[in-house]
C-alpha positions in Angstrom: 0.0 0.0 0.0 2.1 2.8 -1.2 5.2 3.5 -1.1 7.9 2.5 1.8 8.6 5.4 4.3 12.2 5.9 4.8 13.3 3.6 8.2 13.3 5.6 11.1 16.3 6.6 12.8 17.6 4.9 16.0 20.8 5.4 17.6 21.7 4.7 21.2 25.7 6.6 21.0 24.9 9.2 23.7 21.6 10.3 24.9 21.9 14.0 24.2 21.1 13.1 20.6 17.7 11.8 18.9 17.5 7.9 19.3 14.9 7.8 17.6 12.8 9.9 14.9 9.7 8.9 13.0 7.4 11.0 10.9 3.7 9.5 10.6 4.0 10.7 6.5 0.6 9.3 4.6 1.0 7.0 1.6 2.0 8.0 -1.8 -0.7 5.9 -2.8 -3.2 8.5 -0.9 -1.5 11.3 -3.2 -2.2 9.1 -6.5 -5.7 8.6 -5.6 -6.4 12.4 -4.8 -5.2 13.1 -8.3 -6.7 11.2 -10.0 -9.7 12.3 -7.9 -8.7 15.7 -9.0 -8.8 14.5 -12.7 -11.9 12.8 -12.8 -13.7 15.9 -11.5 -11.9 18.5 -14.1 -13.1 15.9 -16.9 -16.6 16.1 -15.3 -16.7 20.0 -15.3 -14.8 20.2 -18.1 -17.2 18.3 -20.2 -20.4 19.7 -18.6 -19.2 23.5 -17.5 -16.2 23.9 -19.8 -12.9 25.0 -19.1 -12.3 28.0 -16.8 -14.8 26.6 -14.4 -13.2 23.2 -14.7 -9.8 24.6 -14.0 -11.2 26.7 -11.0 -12.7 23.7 -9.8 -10.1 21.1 -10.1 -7.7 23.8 -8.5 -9.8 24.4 -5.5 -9.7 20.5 -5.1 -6.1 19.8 -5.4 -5.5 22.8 -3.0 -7.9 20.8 -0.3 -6.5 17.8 -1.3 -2.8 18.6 -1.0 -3.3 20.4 2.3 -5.5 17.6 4.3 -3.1 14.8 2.9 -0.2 17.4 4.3 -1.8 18.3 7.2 -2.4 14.5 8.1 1.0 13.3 7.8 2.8 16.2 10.4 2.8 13.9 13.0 6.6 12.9 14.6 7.2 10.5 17.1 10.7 11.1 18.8 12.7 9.8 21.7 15.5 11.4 23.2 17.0 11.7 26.6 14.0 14.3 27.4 11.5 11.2 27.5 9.1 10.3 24.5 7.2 13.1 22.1 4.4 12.1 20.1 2.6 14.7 18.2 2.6 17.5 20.9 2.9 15.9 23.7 5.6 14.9 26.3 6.1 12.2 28.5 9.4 12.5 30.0 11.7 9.1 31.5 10.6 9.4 35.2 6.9 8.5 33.7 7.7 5.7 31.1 6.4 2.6 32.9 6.0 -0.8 31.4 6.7 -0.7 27.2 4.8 -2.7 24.7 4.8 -3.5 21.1 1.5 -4.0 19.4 1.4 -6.1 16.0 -1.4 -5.0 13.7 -4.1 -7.6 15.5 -3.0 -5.7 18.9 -3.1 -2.6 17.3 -6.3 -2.5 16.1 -8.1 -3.9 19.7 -6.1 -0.9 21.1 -7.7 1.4 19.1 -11.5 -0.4 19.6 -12.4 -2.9 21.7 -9.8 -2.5 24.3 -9.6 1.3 24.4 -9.5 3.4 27.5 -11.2 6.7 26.9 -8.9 8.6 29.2 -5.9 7.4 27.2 -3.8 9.5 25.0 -3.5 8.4 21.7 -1.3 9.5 18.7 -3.1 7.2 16.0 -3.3 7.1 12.2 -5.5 4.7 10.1 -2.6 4.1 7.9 0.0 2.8 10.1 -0.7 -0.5 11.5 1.8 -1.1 14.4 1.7 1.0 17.7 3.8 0.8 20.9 1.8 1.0 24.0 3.4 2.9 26.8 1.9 2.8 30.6 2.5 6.1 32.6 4.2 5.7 35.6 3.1 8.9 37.3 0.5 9.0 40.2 -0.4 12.4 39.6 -1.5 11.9 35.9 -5.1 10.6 34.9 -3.4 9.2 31.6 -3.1 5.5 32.3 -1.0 4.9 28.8 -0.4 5.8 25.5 -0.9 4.6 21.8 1.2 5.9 20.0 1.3 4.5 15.8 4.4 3.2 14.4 6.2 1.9 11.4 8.6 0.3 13.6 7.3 -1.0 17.1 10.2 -2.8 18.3 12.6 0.0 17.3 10.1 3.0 19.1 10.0 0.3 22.3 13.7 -0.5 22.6 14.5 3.1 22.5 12.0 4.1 24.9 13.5 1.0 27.2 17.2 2.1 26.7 16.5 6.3 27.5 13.9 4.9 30.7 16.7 2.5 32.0 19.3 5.2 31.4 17.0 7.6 33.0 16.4 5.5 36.6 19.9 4.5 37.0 20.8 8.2 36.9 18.7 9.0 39.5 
């Protein structure tokens, strides 16, 4: 389904720097089907309206288009010795509790049947895995986090290495 996103980028050398980066871009494939989207309705016009109108028209789409498929794929996921970041939230090391990686079946329960409505969730319909993240803070309502993934066991390790490296500091 589209094309492969780039892998994302873990690296465990010191903990002043990223170890790990991941943007939640959409599929290439969701680009090809909003243009062709964007021609079949410029034929349409075209053919019924004419041109100008079926240029203005197909414009105004692939404006809409282009920004929603942008504005869907923003999202990061990053971890770094400042704790976890997921969209625009923070959860810092202290709070990391117990780390798991959900495969697509685990994923998708997490997101329905099994979902806690005072969760926080950084989800998107077009990535399958997730890493679910329990927050070890008394103080926060937030019993865990859902966070979407290309690459669970690479966001979980991470997360693992900067919570470890985090409590023996302390």
């Amino acid at each position: 389904m589209g094309s492969p996103s780039p892998a994302p980028v873990v690296r465990h050398a010191t903990l002043a720097l990223v170890t790990y980066a991941e943007r939640l871009r959409v599929p290439a494939l969701w680009w090809a089907l909003a243009a062709l989207g964007v021609l079949a309705l410029w034929v349409a016009y075209d053919a019924a309206l004419g041109g100008i109108v079926a240029l203005l028209a197909a414009a105004l789409l692939a404006l809409g288009c282009a920004a929603w498929l942008v504005g869907q794929g923003t999202a990061t996921v990053s971890v770094d010795h400042t704790g976890l970041r997921a969209g625009r939230a923070h959860l810092p090391p202290s709070a990391i509790g117990t780390i798991e990686a959900l495969a697509d079946d685990a994923t998708a329960l997490a997101r329905g049947r099994d979902a806690d409505p005072h969760a926080y969730y950084l989800l998107k319909g077009y990535v399958r895995g997730s890493v679910r993240v329990w927050v070890h803070d008394p103080h926060d309502p937030v019993p865990y986090w859902v966070v979407s993934t290309r690459d669970p066991r690479g966001l979980a390790t991470a997360l693992a290495a900067v919570r470890d490296t985090a409590a023996s500091a302390a």
